[in-house]
N, C-alpha and C positions, 0 to 999 in steps of 0.2 A: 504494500500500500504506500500510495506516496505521502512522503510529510508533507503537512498542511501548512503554509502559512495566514492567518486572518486577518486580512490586511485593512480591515474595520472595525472595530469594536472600542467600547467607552466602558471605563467604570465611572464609580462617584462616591460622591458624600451628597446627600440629601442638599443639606447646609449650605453647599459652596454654589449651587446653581437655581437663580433665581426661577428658572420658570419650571422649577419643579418646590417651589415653595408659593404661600399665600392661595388664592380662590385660583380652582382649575380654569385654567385659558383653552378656546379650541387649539387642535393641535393636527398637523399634518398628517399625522400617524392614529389620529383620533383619543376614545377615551384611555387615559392612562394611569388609570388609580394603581392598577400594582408594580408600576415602573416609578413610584412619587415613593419612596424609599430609599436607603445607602444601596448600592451596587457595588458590594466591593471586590478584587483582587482575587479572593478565593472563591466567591463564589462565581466571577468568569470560571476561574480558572475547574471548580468543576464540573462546571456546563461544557467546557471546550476539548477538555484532554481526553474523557474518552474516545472521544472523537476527533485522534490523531494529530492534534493541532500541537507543534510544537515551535512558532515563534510567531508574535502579532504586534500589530499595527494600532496602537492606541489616536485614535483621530478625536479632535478637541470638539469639549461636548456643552460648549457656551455658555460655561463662567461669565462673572462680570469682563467687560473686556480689561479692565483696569488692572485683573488678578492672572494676567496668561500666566506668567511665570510660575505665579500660585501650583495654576495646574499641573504644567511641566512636573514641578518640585512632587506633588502628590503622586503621579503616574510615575516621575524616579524611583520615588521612597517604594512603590508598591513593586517594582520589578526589584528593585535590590533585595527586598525582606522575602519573596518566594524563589529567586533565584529564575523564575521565567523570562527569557527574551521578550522586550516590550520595547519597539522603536516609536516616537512620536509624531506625530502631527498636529503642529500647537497654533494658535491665534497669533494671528498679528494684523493691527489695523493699516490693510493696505491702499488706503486713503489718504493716510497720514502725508504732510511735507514731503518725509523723506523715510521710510521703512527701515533706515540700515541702525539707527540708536537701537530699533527692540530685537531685529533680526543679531546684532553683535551678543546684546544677551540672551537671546535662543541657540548660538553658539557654542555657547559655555558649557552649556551640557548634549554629554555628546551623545544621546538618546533621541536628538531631534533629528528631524530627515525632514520636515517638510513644514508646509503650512497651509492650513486652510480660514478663507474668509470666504463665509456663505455667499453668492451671487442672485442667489434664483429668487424670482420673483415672477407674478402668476397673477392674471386677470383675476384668479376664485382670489379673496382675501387671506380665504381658511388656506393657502400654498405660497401665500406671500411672503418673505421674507425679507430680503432685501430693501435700500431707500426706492429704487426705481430700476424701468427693465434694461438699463444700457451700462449698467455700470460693467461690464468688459470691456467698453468700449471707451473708458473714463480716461484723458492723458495722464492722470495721476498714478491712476492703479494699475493701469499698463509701464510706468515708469518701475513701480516699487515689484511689481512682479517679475519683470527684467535682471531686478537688482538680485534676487534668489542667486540667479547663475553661481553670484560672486561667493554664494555660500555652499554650494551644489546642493541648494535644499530646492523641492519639487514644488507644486501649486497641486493641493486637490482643487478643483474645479467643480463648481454645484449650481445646473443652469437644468430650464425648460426648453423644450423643442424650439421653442418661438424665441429663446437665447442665445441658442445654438451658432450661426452664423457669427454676431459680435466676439463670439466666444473662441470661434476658431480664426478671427484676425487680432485677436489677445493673445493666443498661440503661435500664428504666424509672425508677430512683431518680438517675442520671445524664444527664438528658435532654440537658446542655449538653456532653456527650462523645460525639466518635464512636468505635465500636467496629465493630472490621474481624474478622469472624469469619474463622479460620483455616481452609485445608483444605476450605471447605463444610460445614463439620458435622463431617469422621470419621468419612465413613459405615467400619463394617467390618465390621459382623454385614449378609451380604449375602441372610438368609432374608427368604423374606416381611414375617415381625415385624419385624425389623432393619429391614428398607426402612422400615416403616412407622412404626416410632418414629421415625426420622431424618425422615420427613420430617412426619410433626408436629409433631417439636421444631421443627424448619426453618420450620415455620409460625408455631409461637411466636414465633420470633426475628424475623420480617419484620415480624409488627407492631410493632417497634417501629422507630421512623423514621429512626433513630442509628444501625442496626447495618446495616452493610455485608457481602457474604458474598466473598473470595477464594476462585479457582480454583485454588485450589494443591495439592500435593501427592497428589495422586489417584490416584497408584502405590504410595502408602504401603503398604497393606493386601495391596494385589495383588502388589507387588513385580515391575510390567508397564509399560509403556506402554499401554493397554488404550482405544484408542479408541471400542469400543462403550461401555464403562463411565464415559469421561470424558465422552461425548454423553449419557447419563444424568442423570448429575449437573448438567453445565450446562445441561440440560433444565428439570430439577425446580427447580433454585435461580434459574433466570430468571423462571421461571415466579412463583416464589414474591417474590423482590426485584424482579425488574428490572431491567432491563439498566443504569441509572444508581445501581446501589447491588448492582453487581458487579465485579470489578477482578480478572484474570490475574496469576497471580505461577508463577515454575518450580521455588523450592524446591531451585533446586541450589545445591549439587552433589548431593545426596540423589539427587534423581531419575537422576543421573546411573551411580548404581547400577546400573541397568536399561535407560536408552535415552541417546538422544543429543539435544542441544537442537532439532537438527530434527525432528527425531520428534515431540518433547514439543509444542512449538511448533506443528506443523502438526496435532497430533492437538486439538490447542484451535482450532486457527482453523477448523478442516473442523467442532469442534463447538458454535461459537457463527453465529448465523443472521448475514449479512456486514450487513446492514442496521442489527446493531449491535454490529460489532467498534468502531470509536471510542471508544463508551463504554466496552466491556467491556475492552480492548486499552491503552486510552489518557485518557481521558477522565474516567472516576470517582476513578483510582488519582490523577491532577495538582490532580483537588479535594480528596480524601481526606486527601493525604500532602503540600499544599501547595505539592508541587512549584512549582519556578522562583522562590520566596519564600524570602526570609533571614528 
């Protein structure tokens, strides 16, 4: 069996992240009362090992922005004291003047690989996130995104169908950065049209040679473990990247809203062709995110 690496997943403290404290807000992923609790370290870590995962990807799970470091510091402490490979993905405000003062202290600790700042934003409210739909296209944020190069840290990238294009001349103006699109796109308008813009965007986005697409999150929308739907999607987007510029991540505890890691787990390995779980399971995510590299 191949080793897994899970190139998405968050733990937590209740406490440190405001929108899992005070009156429940809608939320993309829907109702979340048994995800509004600590997630810690050990209990990823028993959700995931039986289920052959042995090195992941902690991607930042929206702290105050003020406390990135905070986070980092937390998801350190939590891979030093179990002794599990944990590389990060932390906040950085890439709006800011100039990104390189917070990216020098992302730096410092050498568990960092990447960063992400959310993009996607969405005519439904309840999908919005983002100030507005063109921030890939912002001179700023394409300046500070640019600037990663200089740190060889990545840009996960989090856009909708209708983003897509801004998104891959943010990649094109960044040729020296990789970018890890989240989710496979977002698919969630599941009409004809919907298919069909997602997967033009998705076409867009292959050519360019930087962007990599993650399997994650794929129960979002559906709020299922849904393995006809997640055999779709990693249909289309192999098709479309490749199996060497694909990379598995589970997204929990999110996902764990709705199924169990085995579930998730096996509903991705029955949907990627075994000829190239390695790369999709293993292989892309250790180049990608640098793994086994200080």
């Amino acid at each position: 069996m191949t080793a897994i690496v899970d190139a998405h997943f968050h733990i937590w403290r209740q406490a440190d992240l405001p929108w899992l404290l005070g009156p429940m807000q809608p939320r993309i992923f829907g109702p979340y009362e048994p995800i509004r609790r600590d997630y810690p370290v050990e209990e990823y870590l028993a959700d995931c090992r039986p289920n052959g995962i042995t090195e992941a990807v902690y991607v930042q799970a929206n702290w105050a922005p003020v406390r990135y470091l905070d986070e980092v510091a937390y998801v350190s402490q939590a891979s030093e004291e179990t002794g599990f490979p944990i590389a990060i993905v932390a906040y950085a405000d890439m709006l800011a003047g100039d990104v390189r003062p917070q990216l020098d202290e992302l730096a410092l600790n050498g568990r960092v690989r990447g960063v992400r700042m959310q993009l996607h934003w969405h005519e439904n409210t309840l999908y919005r996130f983002a100030g507005g739909p063109d921030l890939a296209r912002d001179p700023v944020l394409t300046a500070n995104v640019g600037r990663l190069a200089e740190y060889g840290f990545s840009f996960d990238l989090q856009v909708f169908a209708g983003q897509m294009a801004g998104a891959a001349e943010l990649a094109a103006a960044c040729p020296d950065v990789t970018f890890v699109l989240q989710h496979a796109g977002m698919l969630e308008d599941l009409s004809p049209e919907g298919i069909a813009a997602w997967r033009d965007g998705m076409a867009v986005l292959a050519e360019q040679p930087n962007i990599t697409s993650k399997l994650s999150g794929l129960g979002t929308f559906l709020r299922r473990n849904d393995a006809e739907h997640i055999a779709f999607i990693a249909a289309q987007t192999l098709t479309l990247f490749g199996a060497e510029r694909c990379l598995f991540g589970s997204n929990f505890p999110i996902e764990k809203l709705w199924t169990s890691y085995a579930e998730l787990i096996g509903a991705h390995r029955a949907a990627v062709p075994e000829g190239v779980h390695a790369a999709v399971f293993n292989e892309t995510a250790r180049r990608v995110y640098r793994l086994g590299q200080e």
